[in-house]
C-alpha positions as CSV (number, residue, x, y, z in Angstrom):
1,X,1.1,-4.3,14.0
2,X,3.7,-7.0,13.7
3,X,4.3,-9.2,11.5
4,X,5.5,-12.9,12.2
5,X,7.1,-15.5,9.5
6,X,5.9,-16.7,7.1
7,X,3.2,-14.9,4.9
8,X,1.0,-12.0,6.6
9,X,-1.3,-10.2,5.0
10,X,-2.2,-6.6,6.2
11,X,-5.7,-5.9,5.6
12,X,-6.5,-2.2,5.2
13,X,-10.5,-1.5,5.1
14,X,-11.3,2.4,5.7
15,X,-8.5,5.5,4.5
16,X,-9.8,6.8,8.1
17,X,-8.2,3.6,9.6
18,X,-4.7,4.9,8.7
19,X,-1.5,5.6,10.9
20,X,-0.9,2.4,11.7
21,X,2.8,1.0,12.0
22,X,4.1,-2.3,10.6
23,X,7.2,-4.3,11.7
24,X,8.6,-7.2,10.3
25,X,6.8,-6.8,7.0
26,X,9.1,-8.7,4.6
27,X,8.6,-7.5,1.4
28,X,9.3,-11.3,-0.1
29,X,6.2,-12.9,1.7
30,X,4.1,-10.6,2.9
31,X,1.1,-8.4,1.4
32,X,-0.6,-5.3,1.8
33,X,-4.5,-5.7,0.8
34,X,-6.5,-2.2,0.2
35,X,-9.3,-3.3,-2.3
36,X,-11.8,-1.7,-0.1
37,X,-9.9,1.4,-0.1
38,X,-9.2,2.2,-3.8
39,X,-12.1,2.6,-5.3
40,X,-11.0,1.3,-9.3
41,X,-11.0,-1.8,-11.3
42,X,-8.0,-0.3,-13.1
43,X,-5.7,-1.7,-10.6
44,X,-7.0,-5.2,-10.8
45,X,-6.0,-7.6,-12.7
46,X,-1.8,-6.5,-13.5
47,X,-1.7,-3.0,-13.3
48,X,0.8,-1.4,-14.8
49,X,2.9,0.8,-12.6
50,X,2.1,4.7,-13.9
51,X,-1.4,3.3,-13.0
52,X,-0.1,1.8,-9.9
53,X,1.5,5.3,-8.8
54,X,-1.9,7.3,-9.5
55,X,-3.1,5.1,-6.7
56,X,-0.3,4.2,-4.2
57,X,3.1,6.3,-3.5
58,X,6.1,5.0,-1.4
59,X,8.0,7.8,0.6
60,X,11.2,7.3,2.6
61,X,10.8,8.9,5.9
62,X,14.5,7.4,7.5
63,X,14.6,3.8,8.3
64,X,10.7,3.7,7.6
65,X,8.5,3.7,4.3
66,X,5.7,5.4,4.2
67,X,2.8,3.9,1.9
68,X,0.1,6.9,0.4
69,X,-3.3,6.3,-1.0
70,X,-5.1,8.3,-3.3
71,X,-8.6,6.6,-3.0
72,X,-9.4,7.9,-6.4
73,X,-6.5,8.1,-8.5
74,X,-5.9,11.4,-10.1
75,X,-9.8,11.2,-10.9
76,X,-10.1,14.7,-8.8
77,X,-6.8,15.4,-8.7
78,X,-3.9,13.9,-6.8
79,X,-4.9,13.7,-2.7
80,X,-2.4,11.3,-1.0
81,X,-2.9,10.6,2.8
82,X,-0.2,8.6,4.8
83,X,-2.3,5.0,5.0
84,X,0.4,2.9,7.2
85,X,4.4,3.3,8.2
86,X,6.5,0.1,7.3
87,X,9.8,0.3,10.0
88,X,12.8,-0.7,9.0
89,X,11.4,-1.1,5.0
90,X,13.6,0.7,2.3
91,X,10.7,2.3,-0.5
92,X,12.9,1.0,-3.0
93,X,12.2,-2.5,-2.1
94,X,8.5,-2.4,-2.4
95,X,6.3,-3.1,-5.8
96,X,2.9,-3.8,-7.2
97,X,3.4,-7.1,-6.1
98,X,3.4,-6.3,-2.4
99,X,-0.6,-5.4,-2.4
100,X,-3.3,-7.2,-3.0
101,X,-6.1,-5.0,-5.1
102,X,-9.3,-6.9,-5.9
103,X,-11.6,-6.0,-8.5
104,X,-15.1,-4.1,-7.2
C-alpha cells in the first residue's frame, strides 16, 4: 500500500487480512482504522495508553515499524499478530492518535 499526501486513511477490516506493507504513511496526517478488528469499546472514546498497549504494540524491525493486534486485549491472555509493516516509520513516532478505533 502507498500512501500519497495529504491525509490517508488505512482501513484494516479482518486480523487474517494482515502482512500488508505501508509506505509514505506520515505519522502527522495519516490514520490507521481497525474498529472492526478490536473487538472493545474500551478503546473508544480517548483511551488511555496502558489500555491502548493491551490492544496495539509498535515493534522496530530496522527502518520499518511493525504494528501488533491483540484482538482481545489481555481478555485471554496477551496474543499479538503482526497486522501491517509501516517502512521507513520510527515506532517511536507513532501514538494513539495515529488509529482510528470506533465504538461497537
Amino acid at each position: 500500500m502507498f500512501g500519497g499526501s495529504g491525509r490517508d486513511i488505512f482501513v484494516f477490516r479482518k486480523l487474517k487480512d494482515r502482512g500488508d506493507r505501508i509506505e509514505g504513511f506520515n505519522v502527522a496526517d495519516d490514520y490507521i482504522e481497525v474498529s472492526n478488528i478490536i473487538s472493545s469499546s474500551k478503546l473508544a472514546n480517548n483511551p488511555t495508553l496502558e489500555t491502548f498497549n493491551e490492544f496495539i504494540q509498535f515493534t522496530q524491525a530496522g527502518s520499518r515499524t511493525r504494528i501488533k493486534i491483540d484482538a482481545d486485549g489481555n481478555a485471554n491472555g496477551s496474543n499479538f499478530s503482526t497486522l501491517l509493516t509501516l517502512d521507513g516509520i520510527e515506532s517511536s513516532t507513532l501514538s494513539v492518535s495515529n488509529f482510528v478505533i470506533l465504538p461497537s
